[in-house]
C-alpha positions in Angstrom: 0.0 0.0 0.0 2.8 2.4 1.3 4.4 1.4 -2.2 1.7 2.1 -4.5 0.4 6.1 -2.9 4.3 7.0 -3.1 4.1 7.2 -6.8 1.0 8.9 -7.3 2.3 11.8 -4.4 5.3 12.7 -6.7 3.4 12.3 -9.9 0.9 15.1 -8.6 3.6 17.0 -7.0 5.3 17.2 -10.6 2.6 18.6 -12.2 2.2 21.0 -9.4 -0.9 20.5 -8.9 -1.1 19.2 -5.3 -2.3 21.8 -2.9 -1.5 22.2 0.9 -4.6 19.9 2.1 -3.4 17.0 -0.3 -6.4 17.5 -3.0 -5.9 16.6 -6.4 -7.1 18.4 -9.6 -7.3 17.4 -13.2 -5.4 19.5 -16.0 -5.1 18.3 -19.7 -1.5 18.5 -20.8 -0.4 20.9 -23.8 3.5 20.1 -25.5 4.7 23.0 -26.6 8.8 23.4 -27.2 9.5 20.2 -25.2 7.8 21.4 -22.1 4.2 20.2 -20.8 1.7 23.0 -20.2 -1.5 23.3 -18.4 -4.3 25.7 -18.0 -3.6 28.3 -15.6 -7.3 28.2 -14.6 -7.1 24.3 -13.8 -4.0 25.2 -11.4 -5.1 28.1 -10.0 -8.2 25.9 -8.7 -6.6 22.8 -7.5 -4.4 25.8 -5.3 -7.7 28.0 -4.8 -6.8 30.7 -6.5 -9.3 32.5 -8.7 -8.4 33.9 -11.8 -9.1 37.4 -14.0 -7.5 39.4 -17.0 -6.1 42.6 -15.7 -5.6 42.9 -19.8 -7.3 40.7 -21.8 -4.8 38.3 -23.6 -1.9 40.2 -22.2 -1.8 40.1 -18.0 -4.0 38.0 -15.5 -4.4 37.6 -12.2 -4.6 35.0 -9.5 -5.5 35.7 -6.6 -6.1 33.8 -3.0 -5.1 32.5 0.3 -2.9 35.5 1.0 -1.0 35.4 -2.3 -1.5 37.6 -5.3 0.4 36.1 -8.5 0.6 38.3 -11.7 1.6 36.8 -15.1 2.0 38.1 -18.5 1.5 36.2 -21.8 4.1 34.9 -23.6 6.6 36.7 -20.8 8.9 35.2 -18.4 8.9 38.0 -15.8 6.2 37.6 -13.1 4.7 38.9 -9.9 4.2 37.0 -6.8 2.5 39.4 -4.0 4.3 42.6 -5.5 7.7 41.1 -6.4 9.3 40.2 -9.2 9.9 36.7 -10.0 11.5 36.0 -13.3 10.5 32.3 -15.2 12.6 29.6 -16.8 9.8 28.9 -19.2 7.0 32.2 -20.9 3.5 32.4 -20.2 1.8 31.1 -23.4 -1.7 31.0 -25.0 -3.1 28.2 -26.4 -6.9 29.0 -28.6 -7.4 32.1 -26.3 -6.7 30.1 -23.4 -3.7 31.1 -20.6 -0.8 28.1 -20.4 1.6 27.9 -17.7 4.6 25.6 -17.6 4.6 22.4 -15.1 7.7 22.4 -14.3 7.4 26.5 -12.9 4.0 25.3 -11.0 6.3 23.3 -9.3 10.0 25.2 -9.0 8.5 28.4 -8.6 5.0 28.7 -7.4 4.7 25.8 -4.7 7.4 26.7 -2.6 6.3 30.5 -2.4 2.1 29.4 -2.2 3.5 26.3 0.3 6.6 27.2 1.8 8.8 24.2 2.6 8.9 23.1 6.5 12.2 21.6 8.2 11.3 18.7 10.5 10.2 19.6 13.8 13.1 20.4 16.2 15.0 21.5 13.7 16.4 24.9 13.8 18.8 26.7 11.2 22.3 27.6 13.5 24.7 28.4 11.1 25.1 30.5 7.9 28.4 30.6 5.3 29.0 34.0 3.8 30.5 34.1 0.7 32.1 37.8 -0.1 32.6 37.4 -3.8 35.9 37.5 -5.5 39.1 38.4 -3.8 43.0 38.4 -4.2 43.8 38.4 -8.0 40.0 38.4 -9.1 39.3 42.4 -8.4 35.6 41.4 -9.6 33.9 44.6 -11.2 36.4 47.8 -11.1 34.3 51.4 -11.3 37.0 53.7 -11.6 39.5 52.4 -8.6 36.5 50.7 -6.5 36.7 47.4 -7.2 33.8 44.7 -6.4 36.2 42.7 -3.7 36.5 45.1 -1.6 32.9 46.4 -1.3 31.5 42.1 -0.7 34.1 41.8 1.9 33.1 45.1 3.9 29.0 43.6 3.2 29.9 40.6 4.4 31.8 41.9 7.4 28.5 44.2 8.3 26.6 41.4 7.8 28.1 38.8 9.7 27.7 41.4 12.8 24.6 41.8 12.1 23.5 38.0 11.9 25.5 37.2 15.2 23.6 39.8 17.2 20.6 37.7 16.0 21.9 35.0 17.3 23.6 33.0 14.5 27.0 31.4 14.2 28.2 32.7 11.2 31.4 31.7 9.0 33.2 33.2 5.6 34.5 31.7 2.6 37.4 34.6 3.2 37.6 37.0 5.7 40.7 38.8 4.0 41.7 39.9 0.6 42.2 36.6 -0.9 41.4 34.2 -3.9 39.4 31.1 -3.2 38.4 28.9 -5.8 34.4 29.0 -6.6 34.3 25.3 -6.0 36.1 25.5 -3.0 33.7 27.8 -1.5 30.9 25.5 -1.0 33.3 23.0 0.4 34.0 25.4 3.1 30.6 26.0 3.8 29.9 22.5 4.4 32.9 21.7 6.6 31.6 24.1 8.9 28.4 22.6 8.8 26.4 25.4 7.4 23.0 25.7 7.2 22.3 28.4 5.0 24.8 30.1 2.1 24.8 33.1 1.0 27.0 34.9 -1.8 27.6 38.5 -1.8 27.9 40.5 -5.0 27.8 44.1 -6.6 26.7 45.0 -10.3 28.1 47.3 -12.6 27.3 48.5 -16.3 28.5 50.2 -18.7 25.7 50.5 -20.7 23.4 53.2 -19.5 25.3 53.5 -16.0 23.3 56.2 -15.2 19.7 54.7 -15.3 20.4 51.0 -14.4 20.3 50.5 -10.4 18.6 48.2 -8.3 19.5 44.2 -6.5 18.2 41.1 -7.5 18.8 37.7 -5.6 19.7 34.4 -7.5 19.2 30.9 -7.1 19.8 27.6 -8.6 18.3 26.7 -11.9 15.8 23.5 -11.5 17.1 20.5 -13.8 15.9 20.9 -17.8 15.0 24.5 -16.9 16.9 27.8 -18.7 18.8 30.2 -16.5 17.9 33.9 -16.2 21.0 34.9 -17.6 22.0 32.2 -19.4 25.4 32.6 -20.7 28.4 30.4 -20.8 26.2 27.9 -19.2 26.3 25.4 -22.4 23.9 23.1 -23.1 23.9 21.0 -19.4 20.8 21.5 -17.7 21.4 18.3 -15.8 20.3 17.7 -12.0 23.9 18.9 -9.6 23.5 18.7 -5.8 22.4 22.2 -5.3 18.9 21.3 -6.4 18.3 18.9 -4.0 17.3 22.3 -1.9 15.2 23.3 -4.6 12.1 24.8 -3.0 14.5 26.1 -0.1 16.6 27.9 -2.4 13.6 29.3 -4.0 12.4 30.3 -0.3 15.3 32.2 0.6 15.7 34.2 -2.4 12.4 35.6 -2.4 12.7 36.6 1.3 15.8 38.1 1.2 15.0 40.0 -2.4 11.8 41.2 -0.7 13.4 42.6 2.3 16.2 44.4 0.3 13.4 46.0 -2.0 10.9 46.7 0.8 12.8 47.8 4.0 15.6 50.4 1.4 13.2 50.7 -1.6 15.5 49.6 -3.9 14.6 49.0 -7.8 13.2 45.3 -8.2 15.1 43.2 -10.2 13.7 40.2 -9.8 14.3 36.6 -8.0 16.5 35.1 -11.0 17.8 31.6 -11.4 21.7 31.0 -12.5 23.7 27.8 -13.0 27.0 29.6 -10.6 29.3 27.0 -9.8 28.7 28.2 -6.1 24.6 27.2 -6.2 25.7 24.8 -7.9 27.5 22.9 -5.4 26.4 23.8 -2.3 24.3 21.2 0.1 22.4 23.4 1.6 20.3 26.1 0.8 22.1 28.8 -1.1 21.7 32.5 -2.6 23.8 35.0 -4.1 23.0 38.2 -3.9 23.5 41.3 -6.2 23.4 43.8 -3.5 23.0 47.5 -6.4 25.0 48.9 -9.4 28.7 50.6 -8.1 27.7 51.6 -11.7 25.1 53.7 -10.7 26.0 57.3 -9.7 23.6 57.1 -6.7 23.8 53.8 -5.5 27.0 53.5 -6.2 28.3 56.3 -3.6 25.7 54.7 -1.0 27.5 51.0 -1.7 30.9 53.0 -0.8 29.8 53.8 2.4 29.6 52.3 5.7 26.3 53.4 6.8 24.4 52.1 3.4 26.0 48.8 3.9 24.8 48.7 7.1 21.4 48.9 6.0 21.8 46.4 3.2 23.3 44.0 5.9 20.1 44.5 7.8 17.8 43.5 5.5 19.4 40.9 4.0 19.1 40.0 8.0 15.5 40.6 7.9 14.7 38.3 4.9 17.0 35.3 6.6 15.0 36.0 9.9 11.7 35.7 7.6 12.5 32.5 5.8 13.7 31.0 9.5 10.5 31.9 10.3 8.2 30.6 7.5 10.4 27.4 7.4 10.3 26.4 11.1 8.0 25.0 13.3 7.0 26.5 15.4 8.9 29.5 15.5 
C-alpha cells in the first residue's frame, strides 16, 4: 500500500498540482517546445486561486489564500505578492486560453504558495557567507573601486549583524584573498552550514546612469533555462544544489523582498543561474546582487559604511523571515 500512494504523491507534485490539504485536480497537458503546459485556470483551482484578465490576452491575475500572483503572456517575468519573480519557461496562449509551464508550477509557485517546512526540532544555527571574489580576481572595477573590496566590507557588516541575531556565522574569506568558486561550497559545508549566501555588486557600462537596483539568484531546476543564461552550455542536468530546490527558492524571495521593501530599492527580480557556487552547495544557497557601483547614486551609498549597514540589515531581515516561514513553530 505504502508502495503504490508514493508514486502517485510525486506524480501530482510534478505537475504542481497538489495543494496544501493534499487535494488533487485534473489538467489536460499541452507540448509546446519540449515542455508540458497546463491551463492556468485548472491550477489556479486545484491551489484556490481564482483567476481574472487585468488585460485581456496580455496580464491576468490569480488571486487567494494570502497570495497575489501576476503573469503576463508569452513573458517570463512575473509577480508573486508585489515582487518580481523571473520564469525559466514564458506564459503562453493556447486558442485564447492562458498556459503555464509544469515544471514553474512546481520550482516556482509551490514553494512561495507552500513554503517548505524543516522537521520539527529542527532549527537553522549556522550560515556561510561568501564575499565574492578576492585576491587576484578584483571582480567589477568602477573607476579604482573594485567589487572585492565592497562584498568583503557587506559581508563583514553582515556577519555582525547576523551574530547579534543570534547565529553562528562563517566566511569563505575574511581577508583579501582568492578562493576557488568550488572551494567555497566546500567550506561551507565543513563548517556545517545551514544556510549560504553569496555576496555581489553590479556594474554596467551600458546606460550606468539609469540602471540601479538588486536582485537575488538561485539555482536553476534540472531541464530549466537560467535567467542569464550565458556560458552555461547546453547541461541543464540535476547537480546537488537542487536537492534544496524549494528552499533555495524560499530564501531568495525573502531576502530580495526585504532588500526591495525595507531600502526601496529597484526590483530586479528573483533570478535563477547555474553559478558554480549554487551549484554545489548542500544546503540552501543565494547570491545576492546587493545594487549597481555603476550607478552614480547607488553607487556612492554601496561605498559607504552606513548604506552597507542597512543592506546588511535587510538581507538579515529576509533570513529572519524564511527562518520563520520554514520552522515550526517559530
Amino acid at each position: 500500500m505504502r508502495w503504490v500512494i508514493t508514486p502517485l504523491i510525486l506524480v501530482a507534485t510534478a505537475l504542481g498540482l497538489l495543494t496544501s490539504h493534499g487535494a488533487l485536480a485534473r489538467a489536460e497537458p499541452v507540448r509546446v517546445a519540449g515542455q508540458d503546459y497546463a491551463r492556468v485556470s485548472d491550477w489556479a483551482r486545484a491551489n484556490g486561486l481564482e483567476v481574472r484578465w487585468l488585460k485581456r490576452d496580455e496580464t491576468l491575475q490569480l488571486s487567494g489564500r494570502g497570495a497575489k500572483v501576476v503573469l503576463t503572456v508569452d513573458s517570463r517575468e512575473a509577480q508573486f505578492n508585489g515582487l518580481s519573480v523571473w520564469l525559466s519557461f514564458p506564459v503562453i496562449e493556447r486558442s485564447g486560453v492562458p498556459c503555464l509551464s509544469q515544471a514553474e508550477m512546481q520550482a516556482t509557485f509551490l514553494p512561495l504558495l507552500t513554503p517548505p517546512k524543516n522537521r520539527a526540532g529542527v532549527r537553522l544555527k549556522t550560515i556561510c557567507l561568501d564575499p565574492g571574489h578576492g585576491g587576484r580576481d578584483p571582480g567589477l572595477c568602477v573607476g579604482s573601486k573594485q567589487e572585492k573590496k565592497y562584498t568583503l566590507l557587506l559581508a563583514q557588516e553582515l556577519g555582525a549583524q547576523l551574530r547579534k541575531a543570534g547565529w553562528k556565522v562563517c566566511f569563505t574569506r575574511s581577508s583579501d584573498r582568492y578562493v576557488d568558486l568550488p572551494e567555497r561550497p566546500e567550506l561551507a559545508g565543513s563548517q556545517h552550514a545551514d544556510l549560504f549566501i553569496s555576496l555581489h555588486f553590479n556594474a554596467t557600462e551600458n546606460s550606468a546612469a539609469s540602471v540601479h537596483g538588486t536582485q537575488v539568484f538561485c539555482l536553476t531546476p534540472p531541464g530549466a533555462r537560467s535567467t542569464n543564461a550565458q556560458g552555461e552550455g547546453a547541461d541543464t542536468s540535476a547537480c546537488t544544489g537542487n536537492r534544496n530546490n524549494d528552499r533555495n527558492l524560499f530564501l531568495a524571495y525573502q531576502v530580495q523582498k526585504a532588500l526591495v521593501q525595507n531600502l526601496s530599492l529597484e526590483d530586479r527580480g528573483v533570478r535563477r543561474a547555474r553559478f558554480a557556487v549554487l551549484r554545489d552547495a548542500t544546503m540552501p544557497a543565494v547570491l545576492v546582487e546587493a545594487g549597481f557601483m555603476s550607478h552614480p547614486v547607488e553607487g556612492r551609498k554601496i561605498f559607504t559604511a552606513a548604506y552597507r549597514r542597512q543592506l546588511a540589515q535587510a538581507i538579515a531581515a529576509g533570513v529572519a523571515a524564511y527562518q520563520r516561514q520554514v520552522t515550526p513553530g517559530a
